[in-house]
N, C-alpha and C positions, 0 to 999 in steps of 0.2 A: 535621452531618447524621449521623445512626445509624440503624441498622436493618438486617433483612435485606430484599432483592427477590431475589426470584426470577428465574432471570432465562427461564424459560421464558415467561412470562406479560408479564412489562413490563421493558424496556432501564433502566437504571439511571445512563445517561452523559448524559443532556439536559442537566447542569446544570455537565459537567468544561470544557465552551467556556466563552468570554465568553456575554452572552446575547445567544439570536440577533436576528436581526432580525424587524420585523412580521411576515412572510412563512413564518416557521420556518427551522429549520436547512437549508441547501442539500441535503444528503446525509444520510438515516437510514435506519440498516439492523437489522432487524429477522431475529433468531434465524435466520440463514443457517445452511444446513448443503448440503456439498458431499460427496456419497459417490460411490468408484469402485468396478467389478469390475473385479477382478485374477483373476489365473490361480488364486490360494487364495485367495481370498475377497473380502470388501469393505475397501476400504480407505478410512476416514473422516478424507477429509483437511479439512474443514473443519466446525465443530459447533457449532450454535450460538452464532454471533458477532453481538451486537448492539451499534451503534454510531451516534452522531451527529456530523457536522461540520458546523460555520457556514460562513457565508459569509467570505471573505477570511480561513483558516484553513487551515494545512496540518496533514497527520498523517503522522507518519513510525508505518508497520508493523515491528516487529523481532523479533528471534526467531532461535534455530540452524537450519542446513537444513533442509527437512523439515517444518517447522514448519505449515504453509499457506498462509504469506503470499498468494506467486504463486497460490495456488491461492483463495485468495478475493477476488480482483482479477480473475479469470477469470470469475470467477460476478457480479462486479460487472458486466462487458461482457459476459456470458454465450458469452464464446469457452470452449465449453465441448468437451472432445473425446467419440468417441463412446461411450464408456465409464460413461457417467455411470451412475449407479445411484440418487441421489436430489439432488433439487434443489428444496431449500422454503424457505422462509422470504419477507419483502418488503423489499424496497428503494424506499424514495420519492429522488424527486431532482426538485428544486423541487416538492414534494407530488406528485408524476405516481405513481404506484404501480407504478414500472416491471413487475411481474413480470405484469402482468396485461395488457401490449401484447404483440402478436405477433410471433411472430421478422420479418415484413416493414417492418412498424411500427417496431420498434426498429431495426433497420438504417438506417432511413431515418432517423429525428428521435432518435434518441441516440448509437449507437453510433459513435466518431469525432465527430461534430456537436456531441453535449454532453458525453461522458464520450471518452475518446483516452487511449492507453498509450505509455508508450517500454518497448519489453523489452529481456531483456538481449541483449548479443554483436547490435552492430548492424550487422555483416558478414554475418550472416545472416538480416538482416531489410529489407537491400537485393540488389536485381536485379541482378547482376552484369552482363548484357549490354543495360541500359536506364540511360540518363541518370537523374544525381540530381534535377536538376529536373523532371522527367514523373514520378518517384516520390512525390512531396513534395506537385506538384499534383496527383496522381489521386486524392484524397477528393472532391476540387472537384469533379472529372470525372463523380464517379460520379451516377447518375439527373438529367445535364444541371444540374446545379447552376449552373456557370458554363463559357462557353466554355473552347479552350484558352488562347489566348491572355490570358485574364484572370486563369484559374488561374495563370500561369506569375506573371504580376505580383504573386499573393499569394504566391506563392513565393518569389519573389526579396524582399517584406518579411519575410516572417518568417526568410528568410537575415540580412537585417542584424539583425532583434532579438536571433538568435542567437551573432551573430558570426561570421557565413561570407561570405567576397567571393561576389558574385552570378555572378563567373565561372564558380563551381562550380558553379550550374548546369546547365553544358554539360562535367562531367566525371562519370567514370562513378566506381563507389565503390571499384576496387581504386587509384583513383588520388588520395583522398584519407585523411591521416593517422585512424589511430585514434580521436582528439579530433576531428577535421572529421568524422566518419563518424557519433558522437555526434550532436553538434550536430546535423547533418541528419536526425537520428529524430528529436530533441526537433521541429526544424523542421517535420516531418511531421507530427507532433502535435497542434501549434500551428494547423496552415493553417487549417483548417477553426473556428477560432476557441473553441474546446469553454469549458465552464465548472470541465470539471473535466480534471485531467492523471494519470494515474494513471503513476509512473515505478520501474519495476522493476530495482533495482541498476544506478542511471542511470553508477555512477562506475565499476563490476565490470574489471578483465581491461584498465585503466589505470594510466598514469604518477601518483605522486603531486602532478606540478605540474598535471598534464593532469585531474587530478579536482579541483584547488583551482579551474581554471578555469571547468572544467563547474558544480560549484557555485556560484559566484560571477554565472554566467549564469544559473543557476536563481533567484537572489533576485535579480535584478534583473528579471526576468522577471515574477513573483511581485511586487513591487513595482509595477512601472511598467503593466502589463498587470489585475492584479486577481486573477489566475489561484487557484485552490485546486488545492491539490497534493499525492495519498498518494506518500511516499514507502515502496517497500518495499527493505529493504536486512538486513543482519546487522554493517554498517559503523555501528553505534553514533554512533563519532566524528561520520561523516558526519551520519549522523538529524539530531545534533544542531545543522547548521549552516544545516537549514529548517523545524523542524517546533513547532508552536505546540502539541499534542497529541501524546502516542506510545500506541499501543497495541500492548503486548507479547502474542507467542502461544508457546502450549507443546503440543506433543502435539495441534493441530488446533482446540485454544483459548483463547478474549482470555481471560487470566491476570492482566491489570491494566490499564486506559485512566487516563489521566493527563494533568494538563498538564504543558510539557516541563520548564518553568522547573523542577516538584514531582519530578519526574519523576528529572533526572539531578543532582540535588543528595541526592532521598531517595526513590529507589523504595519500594515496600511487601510487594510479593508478592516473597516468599523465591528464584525463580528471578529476576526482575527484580536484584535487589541483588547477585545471583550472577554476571550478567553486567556490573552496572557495575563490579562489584570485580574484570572478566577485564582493564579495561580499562587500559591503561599511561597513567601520568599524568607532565607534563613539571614539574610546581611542586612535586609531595608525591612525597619517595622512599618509595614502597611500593613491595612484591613483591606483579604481579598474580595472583589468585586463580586457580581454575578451579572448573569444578564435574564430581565426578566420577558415574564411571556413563556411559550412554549414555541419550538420547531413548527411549521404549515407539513397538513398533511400532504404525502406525495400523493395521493389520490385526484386530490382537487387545487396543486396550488396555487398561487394568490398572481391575480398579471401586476409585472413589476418587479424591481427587486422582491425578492424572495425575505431577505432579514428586514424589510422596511417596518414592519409592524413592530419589531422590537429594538431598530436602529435609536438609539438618540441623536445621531446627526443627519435624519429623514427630514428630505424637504421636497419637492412639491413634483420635480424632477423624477425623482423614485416611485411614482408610479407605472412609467415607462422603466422593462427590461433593459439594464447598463449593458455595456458591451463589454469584454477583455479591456481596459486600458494598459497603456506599454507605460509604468512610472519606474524609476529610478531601476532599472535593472529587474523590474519587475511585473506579471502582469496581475492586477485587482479589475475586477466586477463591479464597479462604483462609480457612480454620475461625478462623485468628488475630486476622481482622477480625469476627468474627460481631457484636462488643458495641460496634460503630462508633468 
């Protein structure tokens, strides 16, 4: 496959999944852009990110801080704060056009229902003076879904699919561990049955046996359950122990979509290969790389490739904005792929 696409006009990643099913790809996102006001100015933390996922496919998001991951995961549930300053582009999910329901609309029949987040730091994303289990079942609760007492029974399954004794339950959150306190957001996630899980540095500010666990419960979840899953993370390693697709972002945008297998054997866009090379490897003794410089601010960024100031394969080219190029099954942001 060669050529250039554009990628303001038409997405260019339909073809980086297996192919989808009759029905099309579960999830297609089309030229999202997320802009904030700030005290000096707009700060464009997401720009034109277009993207597809199948059915029974996960995608792990990556990328150094700052990047927009969390910030285009936001705009996918439209937990938006009030700061917003632009918000365009479309998102279909199972072909619905989400952007064209209304905040009531969506509340009710996607948000939690089909689309559900774990964020991070889940000590603050539970009720310190309210039972784990009233938290977990209040999606159920909300617009009489289901009584309580029935909520609490899907509660208590998706404890076990998690791995948490049902006793927990009837414990509050400073009384279960780190890794239990996980679990019961993933759990919360889950209640309401969603199609899709969107999980934001699911492993972040744990143990490293306690995130071989968490992940371990993620694919078998994944597995047993059906579930599609973005993961967003800057934990590389991790990306790589759920994700059937990665999409890499720099400076506010996709920089390269990929499948993973292609992916973390042979990235293509020059910051992507930057970060697998930061990565320590336990079979090949190599000294891992870094890449120097700092991130451009999203306030004022730079015309041109965005990683040119810190590219080492920057030539004269890059200071014209690249377009999506379509190479090997893949689409990269690079004047280097222009000739497919």
């Amino acid at each position: 496959m060669t050529g250039d696409m554009n990628s303001q006009t038409k997405p260019v990643t339909g073809n980086i999944a297996d192919s989808a099913t009759r029905d099309g790809p579960l999830l297609k996102v089309e030229n999202v852009c997320l802009y904030f006001h700030a005290s000096n100015g707009v700060v464009r933390a997401v720009e034109d990110v277009s993207f597809e996922l199948n059915r029974g496919r996960s995608l792990a998001i990556i990328g150094e801080s700052g990047c927009g991951k969390t910030s285009l995961a936001r705009a996918l549930l439209r937990l938006l704060p009030r700061n917003v300053e632009t918000y365009t582009g479309r998102v279909f999910l199972d072909g619905t056009d989400l952007m064209k329901l209304s905040e009531e609309r969506f509340r009710r029949n996607v948000r939690w229902v089909k689309i559900s987040m774990v964020s991070q730091a889940a000590m603050n994303s539970l009720n310190p003076v309210l039972k784990v289990g009233d938290q977990v079942a209040e999606p159920l609760l909300l617009d009489h879904r289901l009584d309580k007492r029935k909520a609490l029974e899907r509660a208590r399954e998706v404890f076990r699919i998690v791995g948490v004794p049902a006793a927990f339950l009837d414990r509050y959150a400073f009384e279960l561990s780190g890794g239990m306190r996980q679990r019961a957001i993933i759990a919360m996630a889950l209640v309401a049955n969603p199609t899709l899980v969107i999980l934001d540095e699911p492993t972040s500010a744990l143990d490293v046996l306690t995130q071989a666990n968490i992940m371990n419960a993620l694919k078998k979840i994944k597995q047993e359950l059906g579930l599609n899953f973005i993961l967003i993370t800057h934990d590389i390693a991790t990306s790589s122990e759920l994700a059937d697709e990665v999409l890499c972002m720099y400076a506010g945008q996709l920089v390269e979509y990929n499948k993973a297998e292609q992916f973390y054997r042979e990235p293509f866009h020059p910051y992507a290969q930057k970060l697998m090379a930061s990565v320590p490897t336990l079979r090949i003794h190599k000294k891992p790389d870094f890449i120097a410089g700092h991130p451009p601010s999203l306030l004022n960024p730079p015309e041109g490739c965005r990683f040119a100031a810190r590219c080492p394969k920057r030539f004269e080219r890059c200071q014209e904005e690249p377009a999506l190029f379509a190479y090997r099954d893949a689409a990269v942001k690079c004047w280097l792929y222009q000739q497919g």
